[in-house]
C-alpha atoms as one frame of an Amber mdcrd trajectory, in Angstrom:
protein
 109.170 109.859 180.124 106.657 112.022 178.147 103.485 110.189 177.780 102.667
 109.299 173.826  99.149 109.329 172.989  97.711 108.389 169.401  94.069 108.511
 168.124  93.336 105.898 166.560  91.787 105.030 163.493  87.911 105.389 163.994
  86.675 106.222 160.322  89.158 103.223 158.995  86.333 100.981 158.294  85.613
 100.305 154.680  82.814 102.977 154.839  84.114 106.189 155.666  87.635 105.235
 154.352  89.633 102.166 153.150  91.159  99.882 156.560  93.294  98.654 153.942
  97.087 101.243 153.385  97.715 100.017 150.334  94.117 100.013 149.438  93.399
 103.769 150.930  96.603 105.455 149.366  95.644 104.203 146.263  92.181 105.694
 146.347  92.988 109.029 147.672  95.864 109.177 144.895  93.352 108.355 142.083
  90.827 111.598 143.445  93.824 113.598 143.519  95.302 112.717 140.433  92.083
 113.013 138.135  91.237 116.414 139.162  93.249 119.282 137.197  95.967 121.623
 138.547  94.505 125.344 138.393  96.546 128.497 137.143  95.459 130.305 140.707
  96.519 133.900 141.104  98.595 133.105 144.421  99.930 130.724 147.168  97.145
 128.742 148.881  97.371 129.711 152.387  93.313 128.263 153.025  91.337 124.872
 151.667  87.766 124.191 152.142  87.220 120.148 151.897  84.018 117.874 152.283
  84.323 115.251 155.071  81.448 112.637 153.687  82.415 108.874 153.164  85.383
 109.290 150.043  82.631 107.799 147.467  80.210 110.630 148.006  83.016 113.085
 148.448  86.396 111.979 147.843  86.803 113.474 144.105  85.443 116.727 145.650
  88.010 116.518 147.883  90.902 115.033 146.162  90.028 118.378 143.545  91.006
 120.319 146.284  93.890 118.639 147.502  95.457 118.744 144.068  95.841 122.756
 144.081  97.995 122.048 147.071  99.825 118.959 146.318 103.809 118.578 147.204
 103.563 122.287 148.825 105.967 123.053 151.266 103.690 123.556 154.118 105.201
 122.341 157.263 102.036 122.660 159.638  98.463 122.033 158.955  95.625 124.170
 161.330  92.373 121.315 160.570  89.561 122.922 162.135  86.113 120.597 161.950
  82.299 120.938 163.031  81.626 118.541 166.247  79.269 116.247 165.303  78.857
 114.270 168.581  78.408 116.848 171.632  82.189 115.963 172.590  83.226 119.859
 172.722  80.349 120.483 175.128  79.733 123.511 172.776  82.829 125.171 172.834
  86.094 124.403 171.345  88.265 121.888 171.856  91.121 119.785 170.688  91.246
 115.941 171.054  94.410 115.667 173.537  97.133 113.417 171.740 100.215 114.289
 170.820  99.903 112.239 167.067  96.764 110.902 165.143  97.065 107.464 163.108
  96.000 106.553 160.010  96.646 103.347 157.678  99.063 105.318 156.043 101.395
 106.261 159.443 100.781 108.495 162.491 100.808 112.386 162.130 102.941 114.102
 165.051 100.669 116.936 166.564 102.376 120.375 167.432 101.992 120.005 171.145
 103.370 123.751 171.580 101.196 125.210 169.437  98.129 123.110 171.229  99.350
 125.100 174.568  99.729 128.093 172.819  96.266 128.181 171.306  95.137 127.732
 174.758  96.311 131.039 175.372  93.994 133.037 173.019  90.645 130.538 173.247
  88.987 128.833 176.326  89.427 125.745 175.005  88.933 122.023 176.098  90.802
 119.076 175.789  89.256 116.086 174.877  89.942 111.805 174.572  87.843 109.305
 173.158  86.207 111.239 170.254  84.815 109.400 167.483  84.497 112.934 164.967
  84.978 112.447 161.419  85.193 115.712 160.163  88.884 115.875 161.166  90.035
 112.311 160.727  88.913 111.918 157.113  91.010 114.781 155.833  94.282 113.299
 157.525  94.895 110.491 154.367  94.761 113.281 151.689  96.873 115.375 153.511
  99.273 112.449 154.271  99.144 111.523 150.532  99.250 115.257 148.948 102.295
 117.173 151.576 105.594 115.763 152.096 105.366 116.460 155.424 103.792 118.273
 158.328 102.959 119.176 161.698  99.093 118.917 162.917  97.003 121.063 164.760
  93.498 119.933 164.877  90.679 122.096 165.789  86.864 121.047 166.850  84.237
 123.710 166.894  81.074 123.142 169.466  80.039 126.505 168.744  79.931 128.066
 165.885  78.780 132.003 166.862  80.381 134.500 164.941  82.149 135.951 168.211
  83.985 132.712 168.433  84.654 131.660 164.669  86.510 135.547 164.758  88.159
 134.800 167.705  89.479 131.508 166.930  90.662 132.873 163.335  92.250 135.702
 165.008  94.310 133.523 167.370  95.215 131.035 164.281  96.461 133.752 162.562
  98.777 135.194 165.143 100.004 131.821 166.393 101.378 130.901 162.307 102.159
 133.966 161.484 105.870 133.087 161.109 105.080 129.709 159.854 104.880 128.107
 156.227 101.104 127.006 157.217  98.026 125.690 155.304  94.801 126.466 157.069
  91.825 123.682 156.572  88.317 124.121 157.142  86.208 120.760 156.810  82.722
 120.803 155.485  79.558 119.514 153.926  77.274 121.619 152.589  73.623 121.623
 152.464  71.699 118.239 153.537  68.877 116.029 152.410  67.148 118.514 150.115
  65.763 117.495 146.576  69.237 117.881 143.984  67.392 121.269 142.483  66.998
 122.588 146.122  70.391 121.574 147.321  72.102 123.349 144.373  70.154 126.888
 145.284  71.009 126.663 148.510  74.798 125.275 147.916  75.116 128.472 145.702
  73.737 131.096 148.254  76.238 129.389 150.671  78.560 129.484 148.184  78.754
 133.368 147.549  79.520 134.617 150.586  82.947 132.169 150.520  83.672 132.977
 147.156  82.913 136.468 147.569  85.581 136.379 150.438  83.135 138.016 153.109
  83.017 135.705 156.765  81.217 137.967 158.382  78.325 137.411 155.989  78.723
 134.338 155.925  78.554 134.360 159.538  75.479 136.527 160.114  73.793 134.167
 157.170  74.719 131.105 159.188  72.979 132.284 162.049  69.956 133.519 159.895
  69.609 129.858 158.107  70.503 131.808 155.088  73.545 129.657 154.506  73.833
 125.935 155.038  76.964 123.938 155.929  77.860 121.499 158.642  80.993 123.139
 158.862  79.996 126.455 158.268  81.704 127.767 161.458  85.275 126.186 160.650
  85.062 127.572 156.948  84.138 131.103 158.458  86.820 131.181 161.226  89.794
 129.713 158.768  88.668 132.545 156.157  89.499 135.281 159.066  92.664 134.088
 159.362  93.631 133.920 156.113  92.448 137.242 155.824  94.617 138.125 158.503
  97.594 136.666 156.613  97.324 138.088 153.524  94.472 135.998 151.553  92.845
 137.819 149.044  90.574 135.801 146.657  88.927 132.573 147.292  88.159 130.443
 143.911  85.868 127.161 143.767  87.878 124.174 142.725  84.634 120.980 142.074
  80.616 121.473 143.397  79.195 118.231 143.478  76.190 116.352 145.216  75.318
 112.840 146.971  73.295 112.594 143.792  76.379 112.402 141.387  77.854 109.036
 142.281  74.389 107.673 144.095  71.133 107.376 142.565  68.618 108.716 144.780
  68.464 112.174 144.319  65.477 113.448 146.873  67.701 113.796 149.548  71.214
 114.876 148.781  74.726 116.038 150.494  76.228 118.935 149.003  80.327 118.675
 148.970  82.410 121.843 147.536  86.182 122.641 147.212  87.615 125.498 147.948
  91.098 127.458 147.765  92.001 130.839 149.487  95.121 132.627 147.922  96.842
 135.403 148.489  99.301 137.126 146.453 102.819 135.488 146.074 105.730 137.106
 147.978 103.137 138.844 150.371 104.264 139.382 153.808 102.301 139.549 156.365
């Protein structure tokens, strides 16, 4: 009998998230449905997302999880920063074959796991307690009919590796109906005017579609973002697939739905498109 392993629940606890399922869909619905629908000049293939607690960050989020709402994806590639040391500095994928969330379990694409292993020295890991992954799961669960999950964590960040792992997403969903996710903060614990400069210099290279700027300003300090890696290495695969033009959905900081605003969190949505009917 073939072994089932779920993750469980570690950001369910009334801080990150709501414990609550009732409670949870309800939130992530009302972020989603108070943001606008865009007129974007393709298919989203690529979505940037903040991972902060959902009051700092859900609306930024649930902005970008609108553009993408009831789409007929039916796998999700979630690549996420490690925030704990658990990838030993490489990558690595948390080894169960579903994750679980008050809202249900998400099945993992265990072929596609072994297949990735393929292209990427990769571990596999148990007993993470990463956020950057988990907190994205409830607004994919509430926005997509239905999917398949392959979850990504990034130790290292180097642009050698964010190309390589893009490169191997792209050619393992190639023949796939796939959105790619990159999870990320932005700048953290500047002064709201400093933030905003440097959440706009990070900003440019994304929205100006160019990774391997983005990449060389990463490892510069020229660009600031948790995630940084993840966003680079999911915008060279959607290159690869045909993504052409990357448009900012909501900017916001810590310092619009909390008070102190000396040290902020900057939190950005994000959409990749590419033309529609493009093969690739």
């Amino acid at each position: 009998m073939t072994e089932q392993r779920t993750r469980p629940a570690v950001c369910a606890d009334d801080r990150w998230y709501p414990a609550s399922g009732a409670e949870l869909r309800r939130e992530v619905n009302s972020y989603i449905e108070s943001a606008k629908t865009l007129d974007l000049p393709g298919e989203v293939i690529g979505l940037i997302a903040p991972h902060a607690g959902y009051y700092f960050s859900g609306h930024v989020a649930g902005a970008g999880y609108r553009q993408v709402r009831d789409g007929t994806y039916d796998l999700v590639v979630l690549i996420g920063p490690d925030h704990t040391g658990a990838t030993m500095g490489g990558l690595a994928v948390p080894d169960y074959s579903a994750w679980h969330t008050p809202l249900g379990d998400v099945s993992v694409d265990m072929g596609l796991v072994a297949e990735l292993g393929h292209f990427v020295t990769m571990r596999r890991i148990r007993h993470d307690r990463e956020h950057s992954l988990e907190v994205q799961l409830p607004f994919l669960q509430v926005a997509l009919p239905s999917f398949r999950l392959l979850p990504v964590m990034m130790g290292s960040q180097s642009p050698s590796v964010c190309r390589e792992l893009g490169t191997a997403v792209a050619q393992l969903v190639r023949e796939k109906r796939a959105l790619l996710v990159a999870s990320t903060d932005l700048s953290h614990y500047h002064p709201e005017a400093v933030a905003r400069e440097l959440d706009h210099n990070t900003l440019q290279y994304i929205l100006s579609f160019d990774p391997e700027g983005l990449c060389m300003a990463l490892s510069r300090d020229q660009a600031h973002a948790c995630g940084g890696g993840p966003v680079a290495a999911m915008m060279f695969a959607a290159r690869e697939l045909g993504a052409e033009h990357a448009q900012l959905v909501k900017y916001a900081t810590s310092g619009d739905v909390w008070p102190d605003r000396a040290q902020v969190v900057g939190y950005a949505a994000v959409v990749l498109t590419r033309p529609k009917g493009r093969s690739t």
